[in-house]
Structure formats: structure tokens, C-alpha cells
C-alpha positions as CSV (number, residue, x, y, z in Angstrom):
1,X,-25.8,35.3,30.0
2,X,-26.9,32.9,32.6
3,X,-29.9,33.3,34.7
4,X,-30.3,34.1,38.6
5,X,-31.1,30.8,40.5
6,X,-34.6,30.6,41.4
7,X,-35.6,32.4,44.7
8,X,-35.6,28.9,46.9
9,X,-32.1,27.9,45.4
10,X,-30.3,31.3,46.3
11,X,-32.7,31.2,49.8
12,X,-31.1,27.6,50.5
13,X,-27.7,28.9,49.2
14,X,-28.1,31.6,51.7
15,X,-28.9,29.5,54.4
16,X,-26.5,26.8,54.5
17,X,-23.4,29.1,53.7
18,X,-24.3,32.5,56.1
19,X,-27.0,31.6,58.9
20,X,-26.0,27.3,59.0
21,X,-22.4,28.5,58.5
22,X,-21.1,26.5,56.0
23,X,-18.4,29.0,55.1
24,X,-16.7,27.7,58.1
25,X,-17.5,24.3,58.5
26,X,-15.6,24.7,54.5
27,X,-12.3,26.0,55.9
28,X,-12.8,23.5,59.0
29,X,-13.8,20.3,59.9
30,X,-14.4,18.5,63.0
31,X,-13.4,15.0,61.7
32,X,-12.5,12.0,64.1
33,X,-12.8,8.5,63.6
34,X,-13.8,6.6,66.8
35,X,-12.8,3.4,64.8
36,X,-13.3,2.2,62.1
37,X,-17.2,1.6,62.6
38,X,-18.3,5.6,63.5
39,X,-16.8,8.4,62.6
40,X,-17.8,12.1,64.2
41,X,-18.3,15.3,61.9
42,X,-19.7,18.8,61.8
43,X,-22.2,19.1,59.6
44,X,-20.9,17.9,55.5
45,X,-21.4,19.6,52.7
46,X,-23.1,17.9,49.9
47,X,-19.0,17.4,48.5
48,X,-17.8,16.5,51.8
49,X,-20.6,13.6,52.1
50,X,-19.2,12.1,48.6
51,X,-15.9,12.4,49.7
52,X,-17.2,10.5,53.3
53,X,-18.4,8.0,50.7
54,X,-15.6,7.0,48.6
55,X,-13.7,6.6,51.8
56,X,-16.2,3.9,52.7
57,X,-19.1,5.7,54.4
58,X,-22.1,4.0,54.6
59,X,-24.7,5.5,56.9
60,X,-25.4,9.1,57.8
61,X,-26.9,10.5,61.5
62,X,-27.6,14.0,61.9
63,X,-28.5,14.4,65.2
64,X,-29.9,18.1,63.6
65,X,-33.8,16.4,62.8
66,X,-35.1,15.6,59.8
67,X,-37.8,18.2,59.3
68,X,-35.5,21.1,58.5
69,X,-34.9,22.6,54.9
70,X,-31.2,21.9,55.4
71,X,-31.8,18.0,56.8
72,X,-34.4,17.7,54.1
73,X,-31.5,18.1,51.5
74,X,-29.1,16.3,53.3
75,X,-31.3,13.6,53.0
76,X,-31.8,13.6,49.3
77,X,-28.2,14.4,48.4
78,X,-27.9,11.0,50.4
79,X,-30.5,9.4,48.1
80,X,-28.2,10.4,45.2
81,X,-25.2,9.1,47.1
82,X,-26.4,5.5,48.1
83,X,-25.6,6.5,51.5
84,X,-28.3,5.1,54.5
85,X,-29.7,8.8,56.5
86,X,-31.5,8.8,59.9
87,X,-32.6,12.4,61.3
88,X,-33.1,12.4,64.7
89,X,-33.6,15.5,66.9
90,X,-31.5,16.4,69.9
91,X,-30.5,19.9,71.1
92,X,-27.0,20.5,72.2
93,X,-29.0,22.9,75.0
94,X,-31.5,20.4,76.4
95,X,-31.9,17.4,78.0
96,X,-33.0,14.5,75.2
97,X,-35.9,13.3,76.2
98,X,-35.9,9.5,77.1
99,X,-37.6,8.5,73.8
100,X,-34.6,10.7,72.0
101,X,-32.0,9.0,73.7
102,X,-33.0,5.6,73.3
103,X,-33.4,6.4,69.5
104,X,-30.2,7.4,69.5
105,X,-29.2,4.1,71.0
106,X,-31.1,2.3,68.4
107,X,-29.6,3.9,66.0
108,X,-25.8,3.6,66.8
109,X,-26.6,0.1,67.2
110,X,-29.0,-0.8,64.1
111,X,-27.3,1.7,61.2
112,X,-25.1,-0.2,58.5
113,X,-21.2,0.5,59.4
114,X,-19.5,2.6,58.8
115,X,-21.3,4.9,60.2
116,X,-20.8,9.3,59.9
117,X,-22.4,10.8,63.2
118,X,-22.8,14.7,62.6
119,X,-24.8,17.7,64.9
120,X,-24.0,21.4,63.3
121,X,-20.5,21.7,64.8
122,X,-19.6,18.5,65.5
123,X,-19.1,19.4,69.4
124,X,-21.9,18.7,71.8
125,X,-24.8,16.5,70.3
126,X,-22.0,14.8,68.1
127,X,-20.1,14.6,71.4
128,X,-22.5,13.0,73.3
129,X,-23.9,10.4,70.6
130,X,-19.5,9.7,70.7
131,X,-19.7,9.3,74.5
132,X,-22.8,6.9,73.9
133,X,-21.0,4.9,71.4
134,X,-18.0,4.4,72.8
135,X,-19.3,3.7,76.1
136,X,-22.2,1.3,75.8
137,X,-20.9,-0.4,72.4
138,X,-17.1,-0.7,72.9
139,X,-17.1,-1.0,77.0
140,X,-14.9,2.3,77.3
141,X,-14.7,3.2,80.9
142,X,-17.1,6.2,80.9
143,X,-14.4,8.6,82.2
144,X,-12.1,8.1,79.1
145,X,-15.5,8.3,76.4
146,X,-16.3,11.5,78.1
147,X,-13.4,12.4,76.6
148,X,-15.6,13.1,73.3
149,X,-16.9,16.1,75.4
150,X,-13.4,18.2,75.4
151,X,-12.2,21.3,73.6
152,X,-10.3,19.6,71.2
153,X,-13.9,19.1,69.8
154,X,-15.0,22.4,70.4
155,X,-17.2,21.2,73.7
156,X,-17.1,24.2,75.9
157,X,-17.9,22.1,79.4
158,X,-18.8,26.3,80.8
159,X,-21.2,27.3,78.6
160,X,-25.0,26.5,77.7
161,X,-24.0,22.5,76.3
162,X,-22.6,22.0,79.3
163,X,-26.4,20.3,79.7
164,X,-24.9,17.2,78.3
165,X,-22.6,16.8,81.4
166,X,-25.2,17.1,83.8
167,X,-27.0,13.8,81.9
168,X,-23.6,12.2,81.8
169,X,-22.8,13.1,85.8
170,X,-26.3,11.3,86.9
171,X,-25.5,8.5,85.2
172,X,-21.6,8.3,86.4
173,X,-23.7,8.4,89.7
174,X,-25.8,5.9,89.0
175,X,-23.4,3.9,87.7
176,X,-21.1,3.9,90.4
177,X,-23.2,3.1,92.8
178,X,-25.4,0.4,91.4
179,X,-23.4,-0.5,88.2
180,X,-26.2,-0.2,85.9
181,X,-25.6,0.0,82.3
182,X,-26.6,3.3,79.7
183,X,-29.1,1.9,77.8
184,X,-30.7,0.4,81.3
185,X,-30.6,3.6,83.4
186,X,-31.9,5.6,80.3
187,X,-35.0,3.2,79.8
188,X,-36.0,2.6,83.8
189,X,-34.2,5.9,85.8
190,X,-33.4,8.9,83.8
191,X,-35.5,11.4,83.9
192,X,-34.5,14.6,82.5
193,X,-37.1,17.3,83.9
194,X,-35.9,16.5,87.3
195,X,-32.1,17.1,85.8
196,X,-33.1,20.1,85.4
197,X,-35.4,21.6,88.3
């Protein structure tokens, strides 16, 4: 007879299938290629993220952090993998900070290709970083990248993540009207407690 797992497996087990749930993201994935550099995912399962590997997967961004039990594993099941991982935190609710968002820059810039860009859902962080990418790295008109923000990703524009638009909306603004790039207006204008007030 085989013995119960100990207490911090079947916690862990618990927590990534119920509470994190990975019972849906199982049945589901939000998988997109933006090319052949960055692709955009809900969260992987440890099996998804050696699948993402044989099909060439090099690097892994969770836009979830990297202090969390679940990130922590990610991580390591990484190690095992050979695949590059970054944490970096963002909340699909809140304004990034400017420090956050010009990680994330960094990041989509610096990160051995390809590259596998994941939130918990896929939808609104992963949306964003997508915007990001496609905008300041591939010179997609910003209207068409905001495209990454739609329901066919599971982006509900209505409810709390609409956040992200607001960021996206100054900058459109600014953009327009001086023509100053993403990474430039992030590091000298944006300033996301007066997005919010």
C-alpha cells in the first residue's frame, strides 16, 4: 500500500489544482504565438512547460512574482527543464509601478528567444506584456497590439483589469501628441498614482 504524500506535497497539490485553478487551465489553454520569438500562456503545468520545451521554448516570464510557493516551483521545475525563468510581479488590478514596467521592458528585450510570457490566465498581465512586445519591439501600430487586450484572450475591458487600459490610454495620448516612444514615456512621464486619483 502506498503512503499519503507528505502534508506540503498534498498542500501544494491542493493549491495549484483547486485555489490556482489548474483543473481549468488543464482543460484550457490560452496559447498564442505572437511570432516566433514570444509566445503568450496562462499559467503551465509542470507537463505543459516540457511540452513548451520540445517545441523550442527557451525562456519562461511569469509576470505572477517569484516569491510565491507556486512561482517558487515553477522555477525549479524550470531548473530541471534547462529552461531560462524570470519572476517579476505585476497585478492584473493595479497600475505597475514604473520600476515594474521597465523590468518588464528589460526583460522582453534581454530573455533568450523563444520566449513563453505567462500571468495566471493568460488575459490581462499576459495581455499587456503582449501589447508591450508587439508595440515597442516589432513597431505594431499601438491600436492593432492592443489587440492582445480583447476577449478572445479572456481580457474583460469592463471589469477590475480594465486598469491596464487606462495605462495604455495615457500613453496613446501621449503618443499622439508628442510621438514619444513606450519605453521613453514609461522612464520620464508615466506616473501611475496620478492614473489613478
Amino acid at each position: 500500500m502506498s503512503q499519503p504524500p507528505p502534508p506540503s506535497a498534498a498542500l501544494a497539490w491542493f493549491q495549484y489544482w483547486l485555489k490556482d485553478h489548474g483543473a481549468l487551465r488543464a482543460l484550457w489553454r490560452n496559447f498564442h504565438k505572437l511570432d516566433d520569438d514570444v509566445w503568450r500562456h496562462n499559467h503551465p503545468s509542470p507537463k505543459r512547460l516540457a511540452r513548451l520545451k520540445e517545441k523550442g521554448a527557451v525562456s519562461v516570464l511569469s509576470l505572477r512574482g517569484s516569491s510565491s510557493d507556486h512561482s517558487q516551483r515553477e522555477a525549479a521545475i524550470c531548473a530541471e527543464l534547462g529552461l531560462n525563468f524570470r519572476g517579476l510581479s505585476l497585478r492584473a488590478v493595479r497600475l505597475p509601478q514604473r520600476k515594474a514596467l521597465l523590468e518588464l521592458i528589460a526583460a522582453l528585450r534581454d530573455m533568450p528567444k523563444p520566449l513563453v510570457i505567462h500571468c495566471k490566465s493568460g488575459a490581462d498581465r499576459t495581455g499587456l506584456a503582449s501589447v508591450i512586445y508587439l508595440h515597442v519591439f516589432k513597431n505594431v501600430p499601438l491600436a492593432e497590439a492592443r489587440e492582445q487586450l480583447g476577449m478572445r484572450f479572456i481580457h474583460n475591458p469592463y471589469g477590475r483589469a480594465r486598469i491596464v487600459n487606462v495605462l495604455l490610454d495615457a500613453y496613446a495620448a501621449a503618443h499622439e501628441t508628442t510621438g514619444i516612444g513606450f519605453e521613453e514615456w514609461v522612464r520620464t512621464v508615466y506616473d501611475p498614482d496620478a492614473l489613478t486619483t
